[in-house]
N, C-alpha and C positions, 0 to 999 in steps of 0.2 A: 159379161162382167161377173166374177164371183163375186160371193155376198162383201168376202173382207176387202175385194176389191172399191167396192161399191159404200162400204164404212169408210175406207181411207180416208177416198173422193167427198165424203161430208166432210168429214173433218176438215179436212181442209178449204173447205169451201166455208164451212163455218171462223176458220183461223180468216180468212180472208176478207168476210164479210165484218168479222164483230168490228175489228177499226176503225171499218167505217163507218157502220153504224151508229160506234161512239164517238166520232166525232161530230156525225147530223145533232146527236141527241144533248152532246157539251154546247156546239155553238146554234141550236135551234135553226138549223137551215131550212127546214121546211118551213116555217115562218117567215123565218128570213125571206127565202126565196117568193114568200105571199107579196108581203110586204114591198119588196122590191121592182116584181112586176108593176104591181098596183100603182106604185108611186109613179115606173113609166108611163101608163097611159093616161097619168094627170098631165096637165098642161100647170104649172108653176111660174108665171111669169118673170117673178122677181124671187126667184129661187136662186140657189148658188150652185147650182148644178155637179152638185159631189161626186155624181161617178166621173165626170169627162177631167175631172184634176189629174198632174202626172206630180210621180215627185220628182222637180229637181236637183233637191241638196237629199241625199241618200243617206244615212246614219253617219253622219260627220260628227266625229270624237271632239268632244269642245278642250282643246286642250289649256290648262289651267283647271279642269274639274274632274275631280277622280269619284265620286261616288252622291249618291241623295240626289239629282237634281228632279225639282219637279214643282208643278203648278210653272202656270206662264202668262205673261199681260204683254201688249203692243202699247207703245209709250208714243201717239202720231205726232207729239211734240219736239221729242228727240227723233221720233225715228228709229227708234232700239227697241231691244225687247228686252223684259227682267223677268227672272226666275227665282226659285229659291232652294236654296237648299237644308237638310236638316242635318244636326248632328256633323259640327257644329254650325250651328242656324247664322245661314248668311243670305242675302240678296245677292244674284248676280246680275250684271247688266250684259247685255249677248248682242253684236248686229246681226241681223236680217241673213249674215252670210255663214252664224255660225261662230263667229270668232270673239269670245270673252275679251271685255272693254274693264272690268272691275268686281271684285270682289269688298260686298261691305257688312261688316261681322254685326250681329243682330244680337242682343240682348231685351230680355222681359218676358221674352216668347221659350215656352217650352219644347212643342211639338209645330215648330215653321213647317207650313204648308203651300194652300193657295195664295197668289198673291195677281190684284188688279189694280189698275190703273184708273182714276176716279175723272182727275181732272189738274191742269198746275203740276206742282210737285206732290200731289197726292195721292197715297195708294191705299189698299185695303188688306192685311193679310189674314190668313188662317192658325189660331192656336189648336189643332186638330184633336187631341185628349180632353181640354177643358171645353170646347167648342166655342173658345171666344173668338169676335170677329175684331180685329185693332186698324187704326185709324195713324199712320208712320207719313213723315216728309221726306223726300228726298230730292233733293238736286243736284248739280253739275259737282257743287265742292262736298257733298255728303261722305263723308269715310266709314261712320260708324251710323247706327240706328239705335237708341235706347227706348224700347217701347215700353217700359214700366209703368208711366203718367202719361201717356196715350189714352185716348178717347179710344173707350171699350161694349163694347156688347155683347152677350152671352146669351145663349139659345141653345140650353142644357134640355135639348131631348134626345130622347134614350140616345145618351151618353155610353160608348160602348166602346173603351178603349181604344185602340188604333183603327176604328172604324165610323169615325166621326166628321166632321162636314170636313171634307176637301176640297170641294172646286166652288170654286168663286169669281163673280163677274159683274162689274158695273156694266148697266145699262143706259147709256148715254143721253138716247132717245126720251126714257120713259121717267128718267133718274131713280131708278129703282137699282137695289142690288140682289143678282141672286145668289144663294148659297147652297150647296149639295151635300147630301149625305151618300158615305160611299156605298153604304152596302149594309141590309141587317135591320132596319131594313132601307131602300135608294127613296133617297126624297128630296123634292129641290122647293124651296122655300123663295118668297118675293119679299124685300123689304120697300117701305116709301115711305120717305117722309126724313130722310138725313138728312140730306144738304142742308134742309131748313136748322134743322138740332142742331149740328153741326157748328154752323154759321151762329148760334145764341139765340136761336127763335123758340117758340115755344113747342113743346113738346108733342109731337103727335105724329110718332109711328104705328104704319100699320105693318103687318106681319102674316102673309098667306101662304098655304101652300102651294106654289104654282104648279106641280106634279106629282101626285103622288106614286107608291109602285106599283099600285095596282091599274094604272093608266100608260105605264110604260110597257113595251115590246117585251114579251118573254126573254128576246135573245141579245136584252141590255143586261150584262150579269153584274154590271157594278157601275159607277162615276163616278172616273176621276180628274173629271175636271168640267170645266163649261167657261163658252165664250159667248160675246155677242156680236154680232157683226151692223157696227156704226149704220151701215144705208138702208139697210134691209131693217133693221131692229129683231134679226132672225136667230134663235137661241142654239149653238154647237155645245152635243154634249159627248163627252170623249169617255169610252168605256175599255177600260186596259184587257179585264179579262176575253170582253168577247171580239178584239181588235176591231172596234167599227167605229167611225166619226159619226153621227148623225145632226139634220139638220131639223129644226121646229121651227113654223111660223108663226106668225103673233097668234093667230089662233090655238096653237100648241098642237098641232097637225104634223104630223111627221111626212116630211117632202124630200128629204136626201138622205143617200146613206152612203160612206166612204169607206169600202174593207180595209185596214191595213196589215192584208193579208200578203204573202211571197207571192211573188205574179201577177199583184192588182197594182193599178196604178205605175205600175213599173217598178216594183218595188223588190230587190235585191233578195227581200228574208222579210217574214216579218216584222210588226215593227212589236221587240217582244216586253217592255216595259210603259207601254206610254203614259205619262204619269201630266204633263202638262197640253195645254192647246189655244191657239188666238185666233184672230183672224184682222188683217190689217185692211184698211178705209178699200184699198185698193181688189182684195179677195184674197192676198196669199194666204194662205195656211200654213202656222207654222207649230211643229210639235216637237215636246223633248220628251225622250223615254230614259229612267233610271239605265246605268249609269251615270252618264255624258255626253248621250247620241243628239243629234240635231238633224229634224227634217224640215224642208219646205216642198209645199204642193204647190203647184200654179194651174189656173186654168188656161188652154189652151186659146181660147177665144177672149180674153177676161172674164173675169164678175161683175154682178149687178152694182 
């Protein structure tokens, strides 16, 4: 081989390599891949077991919603799920298969975000610019929501324009709520002690941080959202950039992890916005990515 022959053959071996490289080095696969094993040779008993999920609903167009949907709660009352939208800030209500039941026009709120389901008609959403957390009813004859004179709380840390707490999730189990920040830096926070306020009792919340980012996986590059799953009391937290579901247990041990990568899970294409995540009494998993798309996972065997 002449020398220029033998230049070419780098180059292109270099054109060949660098892509890939960059993309071990964006989504941290070598961690990843630590991670992953490691979780394998645990034994998890009451784990949800995140890699053996398939999706069954495939990026299904919610039609009635053309743009912003994001943040998601399971409502095991109704049996529905509600989401939210922003700009202009509405709640939507979704079944299980996908298909918009309602749309209800939301006012008081600026930056509509996350939004969880508490208990009753009670939900919890996300003002994401101001970092307030609001306190809204809704039920069967609900049309509208004015959250103006809503029961409000504020947790103004480093406030950072559209990069402020989005995923939010009552915890049933422990009555705590947690709230996330998305990125800039990623932190998820425990509150306890509402229901009692709430309800006209006397005042005494507490306020911790349940993770900070320097205890999260390098190859969580943001959160945008977080669930709890009712049996288990086990924390999903959903991270758009680096397509992965992961699972926490009460210890805040990290025991699952679900790619929502093209080829995983059976999944069509990536899933390439996903902005909301729940989990119902039963294990589905159901997720919405900006635009409009709708998935559900199921496990093959059930869940815990």
């Amino acid at each position: 081989m002449t020398r220029k022959k033998f230049r070419l053959a780098i180059i292109a071996l270099c054109l060949l390599v660098a892509p890939l490289l960059s993309v071990v080095w964006y989504y941290r696969l070598d961690t990843l891949a630590w991670y992953w094993f490691s979780i394998a040779w645990q034994k998890h008993t009451h784990s949800l077991r995140l890699p053996a999920y398939r999706v069954t609903l495939d990026a299904r167009p919610i039609a009635g919603i053309t743009h912003n949907l994001s943040g998601l709660t399971y409502n095991a009352q109704t049996g529905t799920l509600f989401s939210v939208i922003n700009d202009p800030a509405q709640i939507a209500e979704i079944t299980t298969e996908g298909q918009l039941l309602r749309l209800i026009p939301v006012t008081g709120i600026d930056d509509l975000e996350g939004i969880s389901h508490v208990g009753d008609n009670r939900f919890v959403v996300i003002d994401e610019r101001s970092q307030q957390i609001c306190w809204i009813q809704i039920d069967a004859e609900t049309q509208s929501v004015d959250a103006t004179h809503m029961p409000r709380l504020g947790l103004g840390v480093q406030v950072n324009g559209n990069l402020g707490f989005e995923g939010i999730s009552w915890d049933r189990n422990r009555q705590r709520l947690l709230v996330s920040k998305e990125k800039e830096p990623m932190r998820i926070f425990e509150i306890e002690g509402l229901p009692a306020w709430l309800d006209g009792s006397a005042l005494n919340l507490q306020i911790r941080e349940w993770l900070p980012e320097n205890e999260l996986p390098v190859f969580i590059r943001d959160i945008s959202s977080l669930g709890t799953h009712s049996k288990t009391g086990h924390v999903l937290v959903l991270s758009d950039e680096s397509k992965l579901l992961v699972e926490y247990d009460a210890d805040k041990e990290l025991i699952g992890i679900l790619p929502l990568w093209r080829g995983w899970q059976r999944l069509n294409r990536s899933i390439p916005q996903a902005e909301g995540s729940t989990v119902d009494p039963e294990g589905n998993i159901y997720i919405v990515s900006e635009p409009n798309l709708f998935y559900r996972f199921e496990h093959p065997e059930g869940a815990p």
